[in-house]
C-alpha positions as CSV (number, residue, x, y, z in Angstrom):
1,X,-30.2,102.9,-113.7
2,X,-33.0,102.7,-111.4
3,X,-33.4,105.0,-108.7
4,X,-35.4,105.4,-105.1
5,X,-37.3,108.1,-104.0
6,X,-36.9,110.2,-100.6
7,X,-38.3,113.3,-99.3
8,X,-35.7,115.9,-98.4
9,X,-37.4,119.6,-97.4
10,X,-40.7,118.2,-99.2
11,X,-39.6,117.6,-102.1
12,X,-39.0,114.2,-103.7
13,X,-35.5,113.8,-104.4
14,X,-34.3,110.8,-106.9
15,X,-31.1,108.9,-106.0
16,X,-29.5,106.6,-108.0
17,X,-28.9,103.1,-107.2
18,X,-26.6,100.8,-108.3
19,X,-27.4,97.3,-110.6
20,X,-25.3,95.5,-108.7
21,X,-27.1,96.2,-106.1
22,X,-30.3,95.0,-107.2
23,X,-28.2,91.8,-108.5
24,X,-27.3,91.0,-105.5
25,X,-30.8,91.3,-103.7
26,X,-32.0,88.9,-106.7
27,X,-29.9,86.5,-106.4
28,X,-30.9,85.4,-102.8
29,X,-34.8,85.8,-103.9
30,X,-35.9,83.5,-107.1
31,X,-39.0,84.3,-108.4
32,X,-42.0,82.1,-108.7
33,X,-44.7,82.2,-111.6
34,X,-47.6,83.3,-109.3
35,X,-45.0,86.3,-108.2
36,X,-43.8,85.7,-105.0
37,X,-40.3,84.9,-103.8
38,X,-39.3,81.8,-102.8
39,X,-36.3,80.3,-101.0
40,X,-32.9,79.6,-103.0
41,X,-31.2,76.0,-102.9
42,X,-28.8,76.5,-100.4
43,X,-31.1,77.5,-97.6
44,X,-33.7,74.8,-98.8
45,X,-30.4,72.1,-98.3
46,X,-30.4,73.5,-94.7
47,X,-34.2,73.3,-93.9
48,X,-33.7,69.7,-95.2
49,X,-30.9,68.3,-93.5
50,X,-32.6,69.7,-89.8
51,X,-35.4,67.7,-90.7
52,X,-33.6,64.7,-91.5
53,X,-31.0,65.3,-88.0
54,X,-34.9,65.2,-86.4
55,X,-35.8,62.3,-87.6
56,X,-32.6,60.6,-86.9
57,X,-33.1,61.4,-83.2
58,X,-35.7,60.4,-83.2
59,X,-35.0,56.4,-84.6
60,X,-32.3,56.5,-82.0
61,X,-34.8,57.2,-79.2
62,X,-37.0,54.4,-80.2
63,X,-34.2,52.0,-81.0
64,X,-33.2,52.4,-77.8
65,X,-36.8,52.1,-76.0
66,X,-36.7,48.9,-77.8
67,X,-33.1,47.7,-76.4
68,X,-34.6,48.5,-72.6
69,X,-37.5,46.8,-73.1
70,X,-36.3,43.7,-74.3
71,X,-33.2,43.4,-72.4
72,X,-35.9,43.5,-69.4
73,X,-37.9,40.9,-70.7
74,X,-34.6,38.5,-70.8
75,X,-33.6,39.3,-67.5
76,X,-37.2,38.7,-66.3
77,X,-37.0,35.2,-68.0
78,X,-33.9,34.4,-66.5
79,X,-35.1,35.6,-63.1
80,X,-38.2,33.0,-63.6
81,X,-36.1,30.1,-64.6
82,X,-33.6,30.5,-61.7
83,X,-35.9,30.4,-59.2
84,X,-37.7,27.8,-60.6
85,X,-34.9,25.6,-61.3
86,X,-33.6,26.4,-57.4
87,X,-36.8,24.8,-55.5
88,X,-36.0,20.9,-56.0
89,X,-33.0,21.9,-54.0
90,X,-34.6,21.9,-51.1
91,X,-36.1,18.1,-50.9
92,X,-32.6,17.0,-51.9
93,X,-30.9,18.9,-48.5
94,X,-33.5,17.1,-46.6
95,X,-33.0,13.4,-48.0
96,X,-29.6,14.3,-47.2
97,X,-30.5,14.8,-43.5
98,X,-33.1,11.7,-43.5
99,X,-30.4,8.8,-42.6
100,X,-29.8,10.5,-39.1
101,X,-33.2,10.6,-38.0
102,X,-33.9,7.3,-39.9
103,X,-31.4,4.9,-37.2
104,X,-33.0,2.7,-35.2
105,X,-32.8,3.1,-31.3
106,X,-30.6,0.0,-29.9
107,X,-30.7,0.6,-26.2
108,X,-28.8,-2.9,-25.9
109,X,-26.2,-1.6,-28.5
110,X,-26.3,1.6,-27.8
111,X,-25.8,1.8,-24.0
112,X,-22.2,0.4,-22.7
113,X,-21.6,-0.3,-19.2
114,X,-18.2,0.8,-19.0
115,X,-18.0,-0.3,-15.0
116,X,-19.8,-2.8,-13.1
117,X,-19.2,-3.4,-9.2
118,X,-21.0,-5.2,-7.1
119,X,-20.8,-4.3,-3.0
120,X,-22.5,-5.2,-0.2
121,X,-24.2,-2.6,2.3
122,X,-23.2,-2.3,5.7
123,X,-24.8,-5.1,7.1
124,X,-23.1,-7.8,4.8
125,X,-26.4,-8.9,3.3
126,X,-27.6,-7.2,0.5
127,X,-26.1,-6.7,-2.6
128,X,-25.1,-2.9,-3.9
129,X,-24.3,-2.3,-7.4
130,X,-22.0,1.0,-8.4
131,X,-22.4,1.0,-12.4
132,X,-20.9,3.7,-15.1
133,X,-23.1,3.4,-18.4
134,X,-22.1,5.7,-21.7
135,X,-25.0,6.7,-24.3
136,X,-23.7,6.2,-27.3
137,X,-25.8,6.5,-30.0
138,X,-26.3,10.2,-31.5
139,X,-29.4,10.5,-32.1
140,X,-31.2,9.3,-28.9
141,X,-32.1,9.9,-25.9
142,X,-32.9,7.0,-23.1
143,X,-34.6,6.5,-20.2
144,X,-36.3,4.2,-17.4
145,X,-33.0,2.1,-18.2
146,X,-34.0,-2.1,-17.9
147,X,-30.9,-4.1,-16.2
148,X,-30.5,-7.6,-15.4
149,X,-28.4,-9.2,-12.2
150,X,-27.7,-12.7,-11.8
151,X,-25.8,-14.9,-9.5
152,X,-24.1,-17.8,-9.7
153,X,-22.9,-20.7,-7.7
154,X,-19.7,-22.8,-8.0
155,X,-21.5,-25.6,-10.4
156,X,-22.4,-22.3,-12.5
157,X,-25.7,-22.8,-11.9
158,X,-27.8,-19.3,-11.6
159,X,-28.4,-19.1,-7.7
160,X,-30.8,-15.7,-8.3
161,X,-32.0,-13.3,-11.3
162,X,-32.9,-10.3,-10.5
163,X,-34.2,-7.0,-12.8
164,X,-34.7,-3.3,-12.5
165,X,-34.9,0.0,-13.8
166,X,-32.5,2.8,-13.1
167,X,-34.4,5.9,-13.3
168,X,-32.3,8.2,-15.3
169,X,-32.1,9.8,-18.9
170,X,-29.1,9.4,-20.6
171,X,-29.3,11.9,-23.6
172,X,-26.8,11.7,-26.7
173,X,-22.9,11.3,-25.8
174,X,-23.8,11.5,-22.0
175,X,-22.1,9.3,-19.5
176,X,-23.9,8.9,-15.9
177,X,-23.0,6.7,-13.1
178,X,-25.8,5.0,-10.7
179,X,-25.7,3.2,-7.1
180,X,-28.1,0.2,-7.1
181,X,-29.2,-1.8,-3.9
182,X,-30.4,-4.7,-5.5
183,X,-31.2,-8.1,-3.8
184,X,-30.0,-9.9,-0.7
185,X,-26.7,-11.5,-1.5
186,X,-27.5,-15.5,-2.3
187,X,-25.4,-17.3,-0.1
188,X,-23.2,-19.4,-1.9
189,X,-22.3,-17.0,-4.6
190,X,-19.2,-17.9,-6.5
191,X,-19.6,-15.4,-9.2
192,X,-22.2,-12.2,-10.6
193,X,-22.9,-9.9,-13.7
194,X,-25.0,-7.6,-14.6
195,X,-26.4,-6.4,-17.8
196,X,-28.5,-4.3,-19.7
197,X,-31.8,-5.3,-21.1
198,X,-33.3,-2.6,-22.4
199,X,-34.5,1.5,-22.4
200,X,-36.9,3.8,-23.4
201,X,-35.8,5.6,-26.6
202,X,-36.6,9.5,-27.5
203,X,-35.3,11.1,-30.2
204,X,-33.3,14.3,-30.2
């Protein structure tokens, strides 16, 4: 039996201690050749699987660095080829719009007298024209508007021709009447018309 030693009234006193004791503080301590004590298996299983959690961590942190970065690189490709493949849009909207602008201007066509009357003035000689002309075309404008009066005698034979220009813009869809004095009335008249001949042209 083994015993420890204390000091009671200055004098050593030995106590005993138990074997079981000692058997018990052993068994957590094993002993290493050089003498020291080293730890037993099932703290050594414990310092071991902390270092292993560590490292587990940490090849979750980088697998998942390396999910971000790449899923940013695809969406940055995808970004690249969608604007990329969304320009030649553009040049296709306007061909679209080309065949509008691209019609010809046909003021003869394009400009319909939808009334023609012929008057005279107040002193029964000259002749006054009250014409309604409608523009339309839809993509021009016209102006400085070129007309043509003629007159006719009973054998049909053209007693006058007469032009002019009635000084008004008709724009797109716009209808506009005009009062003409044109000529002195041919004597002999049996029948008249009056036609257009021509504008300037603007497009809208």
């Amino acid at each position: 039996m083994g015993y420890k030693q204390y000091l009671s009234r200055g004098f050593p006193t030995l106590l005993p201690i138990s074997t079981k004791s000692l058997l018990i503080e052993e068994s957590n301590c094993v002993h290493s050749g050089s003498g020291g004590c080293t730890l037993d298996v099932e703290e050594g299983a414990m310092f071991e699987a902390a270092q292993e959690q560590k490292q587990s961590s940490s090849n979750r942190m980088l697998v998942t660095i390396f999910v971000v970065v790449a899923a940013a690189a695809v969406g940055g490709v995808l970004y690249t080829m969608s604007k990329s493949g969304s320009k030649p849009a553009a040049p296709v909207t306007a061909a679209a719009g080309a065949p509008a602008t691209a019609e010809k201007s046909d003021p003869v066509h394009d400009l319909k007298i939808l009334s023609a009357r012929m008057e005279k003035d107040s002193t029964g000689t000259t002749a006054v024209w009250l014409v309604d002309i409608d523009n339309k075309s839809k993509a021009y404008t016209y102006s400085k508007i070129q007309y043509e009066t003629t007159y006719v005698g009973p054998n049909n034979a053209a007693l006058l021709v007469n032009k002019g220009t009635i000084p008004f813009n008709l724009a797109p869809g716009e209808e506009q009447n005009a009062q003409i004095r044109d000529v002195l009335y041919p004597a002999g008249t049996a029948w008249y018309k009056f036609r257009i001949t021509g504008a300037t042209s603007a497009a809208q």
